[in-house]
N, CA, C and O of each residue as an XYZ file, in Angstrom:
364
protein
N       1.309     23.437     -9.990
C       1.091     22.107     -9.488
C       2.359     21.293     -9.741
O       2.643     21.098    -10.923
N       3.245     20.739     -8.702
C       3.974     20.088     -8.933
C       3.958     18.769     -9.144
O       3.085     18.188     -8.501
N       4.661     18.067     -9.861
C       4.930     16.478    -10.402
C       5.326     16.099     -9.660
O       5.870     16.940     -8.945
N       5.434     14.589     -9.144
C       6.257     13.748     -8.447
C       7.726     13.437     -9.474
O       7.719     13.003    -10.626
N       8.889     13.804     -8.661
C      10.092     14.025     -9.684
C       9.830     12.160    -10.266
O       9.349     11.168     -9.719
N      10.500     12.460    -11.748
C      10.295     11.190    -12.295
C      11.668     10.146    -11.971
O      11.881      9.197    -12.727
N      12.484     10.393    -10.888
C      13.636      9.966     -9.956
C      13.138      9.275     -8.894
O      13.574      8.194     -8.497
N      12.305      9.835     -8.470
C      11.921      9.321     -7.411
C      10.127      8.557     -7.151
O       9.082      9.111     -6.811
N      10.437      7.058     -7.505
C       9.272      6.836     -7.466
C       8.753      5.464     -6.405
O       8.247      4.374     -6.674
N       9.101      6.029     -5.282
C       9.540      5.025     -4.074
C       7.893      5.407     -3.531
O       7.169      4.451     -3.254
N       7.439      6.580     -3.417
C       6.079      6.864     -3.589
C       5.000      5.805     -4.288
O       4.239      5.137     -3.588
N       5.009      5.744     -5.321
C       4.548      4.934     -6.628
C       5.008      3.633     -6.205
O       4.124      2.800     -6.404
N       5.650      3.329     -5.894
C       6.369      1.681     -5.701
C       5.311      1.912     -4.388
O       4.460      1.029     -4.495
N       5.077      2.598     -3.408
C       4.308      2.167     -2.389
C       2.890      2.286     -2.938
O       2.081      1.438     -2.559
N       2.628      2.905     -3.491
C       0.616      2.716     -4.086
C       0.878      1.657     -4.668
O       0.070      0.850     -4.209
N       1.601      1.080     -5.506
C       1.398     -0.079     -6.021
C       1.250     -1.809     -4.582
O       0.447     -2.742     -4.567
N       2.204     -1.539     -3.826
C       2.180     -2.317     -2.894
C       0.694     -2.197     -1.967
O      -0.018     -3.129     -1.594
N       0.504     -0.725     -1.743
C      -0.889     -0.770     -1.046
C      -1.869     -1.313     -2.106
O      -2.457     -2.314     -1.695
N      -2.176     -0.975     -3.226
C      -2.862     -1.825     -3.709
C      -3.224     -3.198     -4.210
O      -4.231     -3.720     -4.688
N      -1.793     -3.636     -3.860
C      -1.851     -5.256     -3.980
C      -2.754     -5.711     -2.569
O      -3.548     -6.650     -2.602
N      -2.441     -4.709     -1.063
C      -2.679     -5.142      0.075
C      -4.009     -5.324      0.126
O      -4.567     -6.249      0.716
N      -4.499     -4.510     -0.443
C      -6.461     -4.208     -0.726
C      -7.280     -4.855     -1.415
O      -8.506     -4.862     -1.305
N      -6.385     -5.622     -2.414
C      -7.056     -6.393     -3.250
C      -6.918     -7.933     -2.387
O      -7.558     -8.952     -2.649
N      -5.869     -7.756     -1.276
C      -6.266     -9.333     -0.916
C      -6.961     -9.177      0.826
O      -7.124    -10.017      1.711
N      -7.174     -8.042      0.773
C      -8.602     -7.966      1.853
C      -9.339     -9.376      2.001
O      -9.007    -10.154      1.106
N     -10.056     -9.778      2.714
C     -10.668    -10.810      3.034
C     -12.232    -10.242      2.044
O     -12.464     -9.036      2.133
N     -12.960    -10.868      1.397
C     -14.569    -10.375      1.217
C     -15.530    -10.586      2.032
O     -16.720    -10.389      1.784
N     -15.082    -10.989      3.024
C     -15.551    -11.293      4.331
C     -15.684     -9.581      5.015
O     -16.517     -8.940      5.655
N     -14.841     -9.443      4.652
C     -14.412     -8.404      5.666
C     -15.235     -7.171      5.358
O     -15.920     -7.237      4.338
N     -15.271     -6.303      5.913
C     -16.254     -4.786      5.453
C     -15.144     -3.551      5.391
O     -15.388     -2.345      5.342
N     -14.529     -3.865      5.400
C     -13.428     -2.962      5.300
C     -12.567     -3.670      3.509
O     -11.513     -3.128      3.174
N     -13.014     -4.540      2.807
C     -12.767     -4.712      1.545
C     -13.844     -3.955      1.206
O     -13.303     -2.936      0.775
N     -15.064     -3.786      1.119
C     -16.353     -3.075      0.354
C     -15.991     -1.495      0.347
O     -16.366     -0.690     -0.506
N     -15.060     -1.179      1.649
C     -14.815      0.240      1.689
C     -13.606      0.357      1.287
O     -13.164      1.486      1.497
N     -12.852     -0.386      0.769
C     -11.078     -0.349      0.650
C     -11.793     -0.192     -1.140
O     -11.216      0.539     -1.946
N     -12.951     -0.906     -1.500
C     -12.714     -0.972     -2.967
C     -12.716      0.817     -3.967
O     -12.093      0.847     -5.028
N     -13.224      1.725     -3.624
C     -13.476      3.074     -3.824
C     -11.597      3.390     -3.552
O     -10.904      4.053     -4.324
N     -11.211      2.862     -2.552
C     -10.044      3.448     -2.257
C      -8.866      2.625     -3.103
O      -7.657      2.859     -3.119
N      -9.418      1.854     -3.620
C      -8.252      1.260     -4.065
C      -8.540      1.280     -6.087
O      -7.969      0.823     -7.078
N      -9.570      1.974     -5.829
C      -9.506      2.010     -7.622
C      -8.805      3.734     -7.596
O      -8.186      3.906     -8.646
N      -8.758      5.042     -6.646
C      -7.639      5.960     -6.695
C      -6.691      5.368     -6.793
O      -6.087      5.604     -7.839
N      -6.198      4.587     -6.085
C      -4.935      4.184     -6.422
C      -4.300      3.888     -7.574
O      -3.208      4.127     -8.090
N      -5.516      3.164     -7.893
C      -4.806      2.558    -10.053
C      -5.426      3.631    -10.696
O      -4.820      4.026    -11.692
N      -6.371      4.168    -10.438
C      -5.877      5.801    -11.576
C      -4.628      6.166    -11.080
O      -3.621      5.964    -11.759
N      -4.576      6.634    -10.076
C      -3.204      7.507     -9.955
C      -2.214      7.282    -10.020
O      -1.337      8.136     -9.894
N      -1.945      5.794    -10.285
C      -0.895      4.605    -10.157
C      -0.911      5.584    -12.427
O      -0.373      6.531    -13.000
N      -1.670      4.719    -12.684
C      -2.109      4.851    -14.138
C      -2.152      6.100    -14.892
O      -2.347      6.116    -16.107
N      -1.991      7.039    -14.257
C      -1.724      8.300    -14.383
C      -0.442      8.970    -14.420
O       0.029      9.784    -15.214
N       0.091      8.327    -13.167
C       1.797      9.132    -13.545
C       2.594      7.776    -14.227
O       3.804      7.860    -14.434
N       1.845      6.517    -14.565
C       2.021      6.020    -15.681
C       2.344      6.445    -17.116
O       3.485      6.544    -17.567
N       1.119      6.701    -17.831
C       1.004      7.479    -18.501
C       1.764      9.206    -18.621
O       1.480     10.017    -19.504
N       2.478      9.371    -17.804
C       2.957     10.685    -17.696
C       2.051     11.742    -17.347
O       2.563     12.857    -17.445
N       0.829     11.720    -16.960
C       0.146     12.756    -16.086
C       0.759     13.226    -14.776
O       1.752     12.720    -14.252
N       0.154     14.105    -14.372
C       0.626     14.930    -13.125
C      -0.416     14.601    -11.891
O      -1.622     14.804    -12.029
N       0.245     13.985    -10.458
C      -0.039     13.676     -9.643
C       0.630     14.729     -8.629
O       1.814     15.067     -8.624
N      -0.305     15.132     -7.846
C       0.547     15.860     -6.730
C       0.858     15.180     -5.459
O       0.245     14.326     -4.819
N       2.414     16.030     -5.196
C       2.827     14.780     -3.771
C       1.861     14.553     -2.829
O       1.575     13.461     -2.338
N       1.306     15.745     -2.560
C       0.224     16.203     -1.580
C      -1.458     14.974     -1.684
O      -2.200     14.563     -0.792
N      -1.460     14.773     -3.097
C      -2.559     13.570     -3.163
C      -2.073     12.501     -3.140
O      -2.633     11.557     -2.582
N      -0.827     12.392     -3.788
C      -0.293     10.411     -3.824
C       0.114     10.612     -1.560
O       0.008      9.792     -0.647
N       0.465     11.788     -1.580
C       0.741     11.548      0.301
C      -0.893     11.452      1.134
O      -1.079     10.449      1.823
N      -1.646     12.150      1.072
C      -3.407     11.678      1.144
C      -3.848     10.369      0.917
O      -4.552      9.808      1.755
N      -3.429      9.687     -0.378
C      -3.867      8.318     -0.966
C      -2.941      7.412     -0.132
O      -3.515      6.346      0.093
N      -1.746      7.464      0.387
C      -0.517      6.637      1.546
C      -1.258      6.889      2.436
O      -1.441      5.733      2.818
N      -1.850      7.489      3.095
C      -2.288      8.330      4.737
C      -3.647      7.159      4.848
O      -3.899      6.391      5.776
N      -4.426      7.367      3.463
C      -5.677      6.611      3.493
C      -5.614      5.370      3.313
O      -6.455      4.551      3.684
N      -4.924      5.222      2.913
C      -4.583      3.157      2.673
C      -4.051      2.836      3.685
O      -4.658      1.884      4.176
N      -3.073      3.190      4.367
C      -2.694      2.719      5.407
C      -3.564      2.881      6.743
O      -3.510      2.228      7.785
N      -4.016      3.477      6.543
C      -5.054      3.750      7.603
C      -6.204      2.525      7.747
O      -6.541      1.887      8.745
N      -6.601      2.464      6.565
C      -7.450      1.427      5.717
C      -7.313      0.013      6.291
O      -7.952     -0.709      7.056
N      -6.538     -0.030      5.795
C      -5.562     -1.462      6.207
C      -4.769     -1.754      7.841
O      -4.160     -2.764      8.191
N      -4.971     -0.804      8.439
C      -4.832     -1.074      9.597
C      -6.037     -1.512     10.049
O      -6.280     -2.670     10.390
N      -6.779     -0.611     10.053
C      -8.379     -1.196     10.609
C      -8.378     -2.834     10.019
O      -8.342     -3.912     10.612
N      -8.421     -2.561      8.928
C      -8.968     -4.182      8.418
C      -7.948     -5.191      9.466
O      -8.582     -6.093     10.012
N      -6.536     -5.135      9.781
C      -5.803     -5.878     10.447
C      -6.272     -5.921     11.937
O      -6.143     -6.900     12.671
N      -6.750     -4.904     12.231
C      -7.636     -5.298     13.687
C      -9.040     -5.989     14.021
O      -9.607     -6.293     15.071
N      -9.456     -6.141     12.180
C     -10.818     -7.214     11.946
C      -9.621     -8.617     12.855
O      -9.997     -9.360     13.762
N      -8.578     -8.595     12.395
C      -8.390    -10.347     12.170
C      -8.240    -10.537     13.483
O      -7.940     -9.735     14.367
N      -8.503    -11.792     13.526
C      -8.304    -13.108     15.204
C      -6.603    -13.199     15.753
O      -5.640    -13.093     14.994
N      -6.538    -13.376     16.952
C      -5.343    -13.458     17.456
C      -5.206    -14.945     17.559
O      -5.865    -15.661     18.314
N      -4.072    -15.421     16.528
C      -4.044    -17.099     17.058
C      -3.459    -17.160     18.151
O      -3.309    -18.286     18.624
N      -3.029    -16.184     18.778
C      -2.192    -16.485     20.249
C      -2.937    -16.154     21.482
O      -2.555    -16.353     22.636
N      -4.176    -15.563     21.047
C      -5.372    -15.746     22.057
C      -6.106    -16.694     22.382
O      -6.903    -17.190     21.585
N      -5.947    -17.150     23.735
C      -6.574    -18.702     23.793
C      -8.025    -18.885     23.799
O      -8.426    -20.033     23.987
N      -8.771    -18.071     23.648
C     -10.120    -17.771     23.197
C     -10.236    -18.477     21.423
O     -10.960    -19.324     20.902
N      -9.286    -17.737     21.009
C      -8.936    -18.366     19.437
C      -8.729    -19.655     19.027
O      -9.010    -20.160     17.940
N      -8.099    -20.254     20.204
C      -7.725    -21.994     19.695
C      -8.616    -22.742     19.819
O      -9.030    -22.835     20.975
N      -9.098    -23.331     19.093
C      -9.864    -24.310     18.920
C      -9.962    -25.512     20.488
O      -9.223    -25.657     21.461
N     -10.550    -25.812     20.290
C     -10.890    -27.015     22.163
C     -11.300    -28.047     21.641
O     -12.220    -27.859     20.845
N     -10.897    -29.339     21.809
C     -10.952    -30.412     21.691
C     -12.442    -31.003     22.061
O     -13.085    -30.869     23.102
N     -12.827    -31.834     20.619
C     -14.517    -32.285     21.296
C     -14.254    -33.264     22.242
O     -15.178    -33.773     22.877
């Protein structure tokens, strides 16, 4: 089982960023209720090759594949302010 080299942690710098992205999900949204399962892998595995445990590229690249994925959907929850359906109309 290979380690993520401890040089290269541009990987890790991105779970950390996806998980900032997940935590500011809307709670509105239903794609935060399903981001939350996905975003506590992240801080183990974040917390793990923290700690010096062994993460494989192959799961921290699975856990990138799934967050981003994640988070796209949720970005197609949101409203287009440049859709004129979206702007508000004068009473």
């Amino acid at each position: 089982m290979a380690a993520i080299p401890p040089k290269d942690h541009r990987q890790v710098d991105l779970l950390r960023l996806l998980t900032f992205r997940m935590e500011r999900l809307s709670a509105d949204s239903i794609w935060a209720r399903r981001a939350s399962g996905l975003r506590r892998s992240l801080v183990k595995a974040i917390e793990s090759i923290d700690n010096g445990g062994e993460e494989t590229p192959d799961h921290i690249q699975q856990l990138i594949i799934a967050s981003m994925d994640m988070l796209t959907k949720a970005a197609q929850e949101l409203p287009d302010p440049e859709n004129p359906f979206y702007k508000q109309r004068p009473l």
